[in-house]
Steps between C-alpha positions, in 0.01 A plus 500: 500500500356195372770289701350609829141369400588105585329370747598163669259221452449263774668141438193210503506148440380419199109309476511190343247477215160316507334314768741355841559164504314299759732341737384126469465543123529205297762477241416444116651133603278440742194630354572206214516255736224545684283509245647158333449372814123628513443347151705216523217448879170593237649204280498726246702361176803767355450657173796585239687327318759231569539176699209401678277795380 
């Protein structure tokens, strides 16, 4: 009796989780860069330690 109680789910893709990507999303790369590139323009001087800090 409790063999004929299955039911067949329907087969769905799976959701990613979270929020979709946008398709001209930056990389984490990128993101870097231009913002270097932004501070480096403001003449803003690096902070850290190191060579030329």
């Amino acid at each position: 009796m409790a063999r004929d109680k299955n039911i067949p789910l329907p087969v769905t893709e799976k959701q990613g989780r979270g929020r979709p990507r946008k398709p001209d999303a930056m990389t984490n790369a990128q993101r870097q860069a231009a913002f270097r590139a932004r501070r480096k323009a403001a003449g803003k001087a690096r902070h850290g330690i190191g060579k030329g800090a």
